[in-house]
PANUKE-434944 format. One line per 10 residues: their letters; for each residue z, x, y of C-alpha. Coordinates in steps of 0.02 Angstrom, whole numbers, plus 32768, in hexadecimal, padded with zeros to 4 digits. Example, Ala and Ser with C-alpha at 12.3 -4.5 7.8 and 13.67 -1.06 7.14 Angstrom:
# residues 2
AS	8186:8267:7F1F | 8165:82AC:7FCB
# end
This chain:
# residues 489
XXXXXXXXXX	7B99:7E6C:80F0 | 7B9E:7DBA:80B3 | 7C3B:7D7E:807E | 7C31:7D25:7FD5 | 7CE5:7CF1:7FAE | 7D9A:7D07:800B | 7DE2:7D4F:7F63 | 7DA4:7DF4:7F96 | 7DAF:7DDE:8053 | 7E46:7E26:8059
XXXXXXXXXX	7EC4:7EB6:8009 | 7F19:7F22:808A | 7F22:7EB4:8127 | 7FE1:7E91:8100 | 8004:7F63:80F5 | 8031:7F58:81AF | 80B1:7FD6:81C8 | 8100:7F64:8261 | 80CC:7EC1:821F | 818B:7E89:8224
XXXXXXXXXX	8119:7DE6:826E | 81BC:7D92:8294 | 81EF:7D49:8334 | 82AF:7D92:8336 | 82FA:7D24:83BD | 8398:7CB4:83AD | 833B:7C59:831E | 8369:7CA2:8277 | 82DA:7C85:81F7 | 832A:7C30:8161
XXXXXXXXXX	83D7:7C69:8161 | 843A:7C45:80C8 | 84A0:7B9F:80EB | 854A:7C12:80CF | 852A:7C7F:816C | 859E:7C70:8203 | 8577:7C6B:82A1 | 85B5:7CF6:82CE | 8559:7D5E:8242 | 84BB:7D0C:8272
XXXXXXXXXX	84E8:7D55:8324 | 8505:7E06:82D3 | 8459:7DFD:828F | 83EE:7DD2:8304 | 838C:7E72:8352 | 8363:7E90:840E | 82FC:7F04:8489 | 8399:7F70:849A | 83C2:7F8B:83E3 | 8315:7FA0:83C8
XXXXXXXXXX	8314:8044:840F | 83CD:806E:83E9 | 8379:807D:8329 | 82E1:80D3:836B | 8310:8150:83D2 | 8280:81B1:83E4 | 81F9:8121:840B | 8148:8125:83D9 | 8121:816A:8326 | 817E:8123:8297
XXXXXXXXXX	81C6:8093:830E | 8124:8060:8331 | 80F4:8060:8272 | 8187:8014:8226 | 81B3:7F89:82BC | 8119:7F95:8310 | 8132:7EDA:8367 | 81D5:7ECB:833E | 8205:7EFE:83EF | 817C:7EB6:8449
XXXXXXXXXX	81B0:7DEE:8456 | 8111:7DA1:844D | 80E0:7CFF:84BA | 80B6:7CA8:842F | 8106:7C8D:838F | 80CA:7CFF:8323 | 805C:7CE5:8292 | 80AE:7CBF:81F2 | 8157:7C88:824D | 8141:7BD2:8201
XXXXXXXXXX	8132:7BF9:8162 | 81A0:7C84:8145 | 821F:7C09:8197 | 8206:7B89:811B | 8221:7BF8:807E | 82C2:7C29:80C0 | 82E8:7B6E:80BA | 82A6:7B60:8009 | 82FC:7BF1:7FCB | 83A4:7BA5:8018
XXXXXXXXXX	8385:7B0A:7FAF | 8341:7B7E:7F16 | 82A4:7B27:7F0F | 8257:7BCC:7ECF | 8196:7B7E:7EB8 | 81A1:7B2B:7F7C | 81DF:7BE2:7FAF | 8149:7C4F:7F55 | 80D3:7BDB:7F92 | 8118:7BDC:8048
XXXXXXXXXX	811C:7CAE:8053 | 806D:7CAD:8007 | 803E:7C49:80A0 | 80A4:7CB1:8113 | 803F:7D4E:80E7 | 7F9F:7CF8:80DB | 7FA5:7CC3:8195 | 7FEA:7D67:81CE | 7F4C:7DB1:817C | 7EE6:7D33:81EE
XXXXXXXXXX	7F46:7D6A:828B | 7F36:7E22:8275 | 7E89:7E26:822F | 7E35:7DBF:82B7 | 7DD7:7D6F:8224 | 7DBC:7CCE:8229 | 7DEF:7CA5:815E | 7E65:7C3E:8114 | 7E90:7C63:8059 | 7EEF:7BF3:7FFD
XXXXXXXXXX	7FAE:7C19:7FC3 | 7FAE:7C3F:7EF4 | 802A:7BC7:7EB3 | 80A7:7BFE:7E3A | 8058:7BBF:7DA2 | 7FAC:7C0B:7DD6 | 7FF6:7CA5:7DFB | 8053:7CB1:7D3B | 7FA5:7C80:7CF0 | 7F55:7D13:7D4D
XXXXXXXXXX	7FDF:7D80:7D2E | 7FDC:7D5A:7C6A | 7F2E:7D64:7C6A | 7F42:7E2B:7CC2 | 7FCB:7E49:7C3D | 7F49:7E28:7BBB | 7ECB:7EA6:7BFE | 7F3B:7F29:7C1D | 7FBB:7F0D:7B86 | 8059:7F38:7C17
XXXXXXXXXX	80B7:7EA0:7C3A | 80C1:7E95:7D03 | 8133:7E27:7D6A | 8102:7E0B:7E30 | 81A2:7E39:7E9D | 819D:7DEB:7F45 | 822C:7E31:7FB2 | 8240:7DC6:805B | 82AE:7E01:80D8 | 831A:7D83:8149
XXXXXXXXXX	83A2:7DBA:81D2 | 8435:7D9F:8178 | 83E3:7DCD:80AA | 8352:7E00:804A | 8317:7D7F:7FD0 | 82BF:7DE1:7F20 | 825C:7D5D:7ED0 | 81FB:7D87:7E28 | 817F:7D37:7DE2 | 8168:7D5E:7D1D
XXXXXXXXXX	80C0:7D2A:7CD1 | 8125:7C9F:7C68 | 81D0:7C48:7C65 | 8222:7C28:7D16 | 822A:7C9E:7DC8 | 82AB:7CF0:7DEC | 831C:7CFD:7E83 | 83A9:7D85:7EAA | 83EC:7D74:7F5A | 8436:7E15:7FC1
XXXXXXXXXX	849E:7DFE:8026 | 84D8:7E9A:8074 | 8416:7EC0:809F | 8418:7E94:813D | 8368:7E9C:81B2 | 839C:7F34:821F | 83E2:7F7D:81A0 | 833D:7F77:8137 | 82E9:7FAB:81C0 | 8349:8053:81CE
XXXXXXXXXX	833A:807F:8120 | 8286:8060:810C | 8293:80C0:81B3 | 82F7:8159:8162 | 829C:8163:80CB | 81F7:818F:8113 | 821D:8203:817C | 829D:825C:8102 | 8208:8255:807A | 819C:82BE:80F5
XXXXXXXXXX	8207:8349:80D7 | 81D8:83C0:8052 | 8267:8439:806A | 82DE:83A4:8048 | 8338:8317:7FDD | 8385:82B2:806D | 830D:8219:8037 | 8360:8212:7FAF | 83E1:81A2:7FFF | 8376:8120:805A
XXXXXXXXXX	8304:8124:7FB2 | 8397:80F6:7F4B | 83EC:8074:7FB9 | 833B:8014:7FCC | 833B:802F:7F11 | 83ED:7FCC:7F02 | 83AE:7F4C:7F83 | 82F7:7F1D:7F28 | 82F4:7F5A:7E7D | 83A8:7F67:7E37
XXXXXXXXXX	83D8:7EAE:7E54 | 8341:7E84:7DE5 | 8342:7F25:7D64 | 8382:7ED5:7CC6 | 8319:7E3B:7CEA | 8293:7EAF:7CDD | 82CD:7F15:7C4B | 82E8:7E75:7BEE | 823E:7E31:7C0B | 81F9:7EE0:7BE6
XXXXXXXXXX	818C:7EF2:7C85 | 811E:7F7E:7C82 | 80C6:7F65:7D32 | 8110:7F39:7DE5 | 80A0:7ECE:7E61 | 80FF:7EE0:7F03 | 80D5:7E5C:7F92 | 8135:7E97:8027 | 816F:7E76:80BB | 817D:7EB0:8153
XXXXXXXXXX	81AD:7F65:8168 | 81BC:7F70:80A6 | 8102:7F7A:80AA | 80FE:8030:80DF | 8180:806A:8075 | 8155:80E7:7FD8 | 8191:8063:7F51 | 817E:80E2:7EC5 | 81FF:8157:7F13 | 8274:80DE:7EF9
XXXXXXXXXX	8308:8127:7EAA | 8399:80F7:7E27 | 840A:8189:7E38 | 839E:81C8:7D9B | 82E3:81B6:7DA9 | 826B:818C:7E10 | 8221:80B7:7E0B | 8187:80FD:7DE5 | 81BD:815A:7D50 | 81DA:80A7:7D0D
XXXXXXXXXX	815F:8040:7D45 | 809E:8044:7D89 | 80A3:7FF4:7E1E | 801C:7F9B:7E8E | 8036:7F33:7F3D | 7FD7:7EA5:7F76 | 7FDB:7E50:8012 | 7FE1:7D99:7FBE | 7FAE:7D66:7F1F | 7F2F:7D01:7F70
XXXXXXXXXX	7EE4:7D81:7FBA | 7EA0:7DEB:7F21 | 7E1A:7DF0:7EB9 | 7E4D:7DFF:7E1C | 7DB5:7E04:7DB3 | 7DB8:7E84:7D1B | 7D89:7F1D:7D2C | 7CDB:7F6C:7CFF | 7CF6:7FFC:7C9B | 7C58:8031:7CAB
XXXXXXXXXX	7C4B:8042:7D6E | 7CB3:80E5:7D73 | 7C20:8140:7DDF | 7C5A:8177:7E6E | 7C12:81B4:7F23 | 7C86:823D:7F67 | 7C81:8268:8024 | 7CEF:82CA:808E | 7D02:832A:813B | 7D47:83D9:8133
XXXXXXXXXX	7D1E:841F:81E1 | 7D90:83F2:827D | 7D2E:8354:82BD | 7D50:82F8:8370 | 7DFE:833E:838C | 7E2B:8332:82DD | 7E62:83CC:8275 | 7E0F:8425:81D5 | 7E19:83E4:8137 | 7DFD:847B:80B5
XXXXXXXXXX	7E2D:8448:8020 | 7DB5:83AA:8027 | 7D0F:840D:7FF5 | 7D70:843E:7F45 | 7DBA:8374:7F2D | 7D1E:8330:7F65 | 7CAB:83B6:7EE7 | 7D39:8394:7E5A | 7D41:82E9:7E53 | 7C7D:82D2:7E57
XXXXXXXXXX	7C3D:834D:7DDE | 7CD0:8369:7D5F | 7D47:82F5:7D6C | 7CD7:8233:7D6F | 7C1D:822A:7D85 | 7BE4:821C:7E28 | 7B88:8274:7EBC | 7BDC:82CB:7F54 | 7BB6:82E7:8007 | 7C12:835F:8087
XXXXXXXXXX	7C18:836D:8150 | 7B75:8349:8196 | 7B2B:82D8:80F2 | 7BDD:826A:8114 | 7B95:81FA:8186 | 7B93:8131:81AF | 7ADB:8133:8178 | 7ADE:819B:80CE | 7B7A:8128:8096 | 7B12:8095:80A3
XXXXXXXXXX	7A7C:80F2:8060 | 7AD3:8136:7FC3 | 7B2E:8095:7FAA | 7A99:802D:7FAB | 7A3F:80AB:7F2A | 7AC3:80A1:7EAF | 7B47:8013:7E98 | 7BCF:8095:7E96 | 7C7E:8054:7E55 | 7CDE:80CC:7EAF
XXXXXXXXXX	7CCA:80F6:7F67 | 7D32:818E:7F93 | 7D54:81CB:803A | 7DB1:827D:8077 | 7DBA:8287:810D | 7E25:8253:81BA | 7E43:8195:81E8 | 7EBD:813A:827E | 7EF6:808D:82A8 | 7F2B:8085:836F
XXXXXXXXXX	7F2B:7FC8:8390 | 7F73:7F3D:8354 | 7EE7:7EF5:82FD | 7E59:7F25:8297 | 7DF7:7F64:834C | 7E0A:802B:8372 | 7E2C:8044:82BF | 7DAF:80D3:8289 | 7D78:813F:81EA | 7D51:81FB:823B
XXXXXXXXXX	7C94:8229:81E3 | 7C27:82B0:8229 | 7C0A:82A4:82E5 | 7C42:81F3:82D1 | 7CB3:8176:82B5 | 7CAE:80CE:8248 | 7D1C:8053:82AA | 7D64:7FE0:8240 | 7D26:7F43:82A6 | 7C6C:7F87:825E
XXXXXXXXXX	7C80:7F4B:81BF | 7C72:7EAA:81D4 | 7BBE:7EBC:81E5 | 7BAF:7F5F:8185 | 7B36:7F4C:80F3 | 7B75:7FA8:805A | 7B02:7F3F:7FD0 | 7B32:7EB3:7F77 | 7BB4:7EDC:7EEF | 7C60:7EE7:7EEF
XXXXXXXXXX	7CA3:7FA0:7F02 | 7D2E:7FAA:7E5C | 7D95:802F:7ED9 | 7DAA:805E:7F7F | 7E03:80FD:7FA6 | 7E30:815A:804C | 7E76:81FA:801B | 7E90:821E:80D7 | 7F2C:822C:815E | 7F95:817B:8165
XXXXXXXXXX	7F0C:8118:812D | 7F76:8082:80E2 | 7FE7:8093:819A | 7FAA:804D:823C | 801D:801A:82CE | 7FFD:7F5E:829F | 7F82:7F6C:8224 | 7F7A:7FF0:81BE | 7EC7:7FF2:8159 | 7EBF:7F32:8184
XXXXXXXXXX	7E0B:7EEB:8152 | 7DD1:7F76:8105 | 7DC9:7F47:8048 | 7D87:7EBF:809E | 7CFB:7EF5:80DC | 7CD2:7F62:8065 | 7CF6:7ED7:7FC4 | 7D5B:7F53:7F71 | 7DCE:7F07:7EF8 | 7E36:7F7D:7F12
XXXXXXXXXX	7E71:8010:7F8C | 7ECF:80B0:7F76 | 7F16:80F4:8020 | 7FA6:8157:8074 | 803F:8132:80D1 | 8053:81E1:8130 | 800A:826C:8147 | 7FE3:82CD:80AC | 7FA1:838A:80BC | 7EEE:83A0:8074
XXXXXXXXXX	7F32:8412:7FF0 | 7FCC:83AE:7FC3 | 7F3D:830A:7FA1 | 7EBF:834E:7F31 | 7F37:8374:7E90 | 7F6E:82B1:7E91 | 7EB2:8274:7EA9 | 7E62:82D7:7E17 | 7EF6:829F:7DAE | 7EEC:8204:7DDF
XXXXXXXXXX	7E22:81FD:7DC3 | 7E4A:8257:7D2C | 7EAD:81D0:7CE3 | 7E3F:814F:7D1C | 7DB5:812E:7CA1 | 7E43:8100:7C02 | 7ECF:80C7:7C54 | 7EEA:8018:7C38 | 7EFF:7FF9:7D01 | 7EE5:803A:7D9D
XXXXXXXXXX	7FA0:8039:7DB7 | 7FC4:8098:7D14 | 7F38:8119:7D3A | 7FA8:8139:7DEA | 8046:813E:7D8E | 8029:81C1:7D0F | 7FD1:8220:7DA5 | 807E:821D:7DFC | 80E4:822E:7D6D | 807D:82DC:7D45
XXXXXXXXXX	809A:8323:7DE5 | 8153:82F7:7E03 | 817B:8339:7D49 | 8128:83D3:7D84 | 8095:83BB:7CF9 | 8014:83BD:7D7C | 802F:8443:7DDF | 8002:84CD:7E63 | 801A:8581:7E26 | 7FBB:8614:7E70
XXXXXXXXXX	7F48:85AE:7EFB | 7F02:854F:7E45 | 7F36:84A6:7E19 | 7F63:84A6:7D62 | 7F9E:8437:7CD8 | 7F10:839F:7CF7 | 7EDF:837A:7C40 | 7E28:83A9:7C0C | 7E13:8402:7CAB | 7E06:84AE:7CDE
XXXXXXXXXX	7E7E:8507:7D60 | 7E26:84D3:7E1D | 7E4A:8551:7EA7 | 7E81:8512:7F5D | 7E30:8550:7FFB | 7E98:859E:807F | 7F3E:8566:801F | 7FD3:85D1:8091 | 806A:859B:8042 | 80AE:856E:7FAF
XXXXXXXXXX	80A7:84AF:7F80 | 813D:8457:7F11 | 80CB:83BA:7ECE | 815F:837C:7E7B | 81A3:8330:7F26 | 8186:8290:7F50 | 811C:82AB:7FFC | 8085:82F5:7FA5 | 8096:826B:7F0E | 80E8:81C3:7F68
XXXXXXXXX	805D:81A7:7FF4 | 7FDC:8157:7F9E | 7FF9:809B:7F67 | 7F80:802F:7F0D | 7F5B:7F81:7F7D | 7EF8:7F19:7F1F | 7EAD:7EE4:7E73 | 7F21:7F59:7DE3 | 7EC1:7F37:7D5D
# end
């Protein structure tokens, strides 16, 4: 497909679940001027502590540090940059800073992508125009919140759409110990007979979001555009916790890898077709999906407009068929995806009989306009070793991209998705239609009751396939996993 602008190019590149694309050697990147030695010494992480964290190798290591442990040859992409804002932030030249982490990201998207792009940083004052400009459309005042991680603090820097950025510096969030509670929380949140991520979620709560709450409640910000870093990316930010509610119950929330990096053209309200297609046989090694033919069915036929196609029909041919018959706005696929490298290659979508690698789509011809939404209501979908869904939005020229961070049973899936599709055509974003979807089902509004799921507004009770236990939607593992990347509006 021809590329016709870098705005789009790129929305999930920067969702790398080991990204940490920092070179941790004797070097600290922009330490604050008041560390010691010594402390700097303390903070500084190596092979040996790298697996004194994680224990068990493989698996959520991989995801969260991913090269983290593996010193590269070569300094790592980024590096430069992110070493510079440090410097700026030391000196609280707050406009040098944003414009130095914006350039970070953007290269690390150029590393990990293997595309050879180079998108311009979004200065400050750009990025408040756009930002006003959003809050206008969407009548939510929104504030980006850029939290960058060094060895010895975390720097939160906000950036309101008027009036000056704000910095809050934190001290006792150290690297490693970041690390460990991003760590904690995800695999705590994975388990449904439990609170214990209720801990990590409220300590990365007092780390990123407390230091700047009445900032926020002053300015009366509505929506939350988070550009991460490093293992922050895979994090569920709305499970974020303040001893009394969840972040999300305050806040719609988006993430995008840089603000130079998104197309942020307004939203078509009249592209809400969508084409739904899904795998519910075991495919390739890959187990059953049941509950797909009833999400799949829902969503097309009684929830939006749209046209659906199941098992065999859910091939690389009929998606660029149907897509080039109707200019849908909403691609949808359920079904099995994995990232196994550290870059965009081996990356594959599971269809019928087949796979769509990732690396494909860079000549994949999906016509010529802009797809409003993306989603991949599949297993890990925004979490690769490296990478993550890198390219993808992409290729595609979605504006935007709904996706996973773990795996999330069939079953458990479908109640957020029809909410969330059910909210779609009046919410005033994107990232409001996801947040009353979540909201519903941790309030215990949406629910599952007698194999049905009940309490989604205008529409009638939908019975699961094959559902053999009983399902509490109002924890955060079936409502937390999908994030937003992208275009909010």
């Amino acid at each position: 497909m021809k590329m016709s602008s870098l705005s789009w190019k790129v929305l999930l590149v920067l969702l790398l679940s080991g990204i940490a694309a920092l070179d941790h050697s004797n070097s600290a990147l922009g330490q604050s001027t008041s560390s010691t030695s010594s402390s700097s010494s303390s903070n500084q992480l190596d092979p040996s502590y790298h697996d004194n964290i994680f224990p068990n190798g493989g698996g959520l290591r991989d995801r969260l540090l991913g090269v983290l442990g593996n010193r590269f040859s070569k300094v790592p992409a980024g590096l430069n940059s992110h070493r510079r804002a440090g410097d700026y932030f030391n000196r609280n030249q707050l406009e040098d800073a944003h414009y130095a982490i914006e350039q970070s990201y953007n290269d690390e998207h150029r590393y990990y992508s293997n595309e050879n792009i180079n998108p311009s940083p979004m200065s400050l004052s750009v990025a408040q125009t756009a930002l006003l400009r959003t809050e206008r459309i969407t009548d939510s005042a929104t504030a980006l919140v850029y939290p960058v991680i060094f060895p010895d603090r975390i720097e939160i820097l906000v950036i309101p759409s008027s009036g000056k950025p704000i910095r809050k510096v934190v001290t006792e969030a150290h690297e490693v110990d970041i690390l460990r509670e991003a760590q904690d929380l995800v695999i705590y949140i994975q388990d449904v007979s439990s609170a214990d991520y209720l801990g990590s979620a409220q300590t990365l709560y007092n780390w990123i979001i407390r230091p700047i709450d009445a900032d926020l409640q002053a300015a009366n910000i509505k929506t939350l555009v988070f550009v991460m870093d490093g293992p922050l990316r895979v994090i569920p930010i709305a499970a974020l916790h303040d001893g009394k509610e969840f972040l999300v119950q305050k806040y719609a929330i988006a993430t995008v890898p840089s603000m130079g990096m998104v197309n942020l053209k307004l939203r078509d309200r009249r592209s809400n077709s969508i084409l739904v297609m899904g795998l519910t046989d075991a495919m390739q090694g890959l187990s059953a999906l049941p509950s797909v033919e009833v999400e799949v069915n829902t969503i097309a036929t009684q929830v939006l407009q749209g046209d659906a196609f199941l098992n065999q029909s859910f091939t690389i041919e009929n998606l660029k068929a149907q897509r080039k018959k109707k200019n849908y706005g909403i691609v949808h696929l359920a079904t099995h995806a994995k990232f196994v490298s550290n870059t965009i290659n081996g990356a594959f979508i599971q269809m019928w009989n087949e796979r769509l690698y990732l690396d494909q789509l860079k000549s994949f011809d999906l016509g010529s306009e802009t797809i409003e939404m993306l989603t991949l209501s599949a297993c890990q979908t925004a979490v690769g070793k490296n990478l993550g869904l890198g390219g993808v939005a992409a290729q595609y020229a979605a504006k935007s991209v709904l996706a996973s961070l773990w795996v999330v049973s069939d079953a458990g899936t479908t109640p957020l998705m029809l909410s969330f599709y059910n909210n779609f055509p009046e919410a005033k974003s994107k990232a409001i239609a996801l947040q009353q979807a979540q909201v519903a089902l941790l309030t215990g509004t949406v629910r599952i009751e007698g194999k049905q799921i009940q309490g989604i507004p205008n529409l009638p009770a939908v019975t699961l396939k094959q559902l053999n236990q009983a399902i509490d939607l109002k924890h955060p593992y079936f409502w937390a996993s999908f994030i937003l990347v992208g275009n909010w509006l």
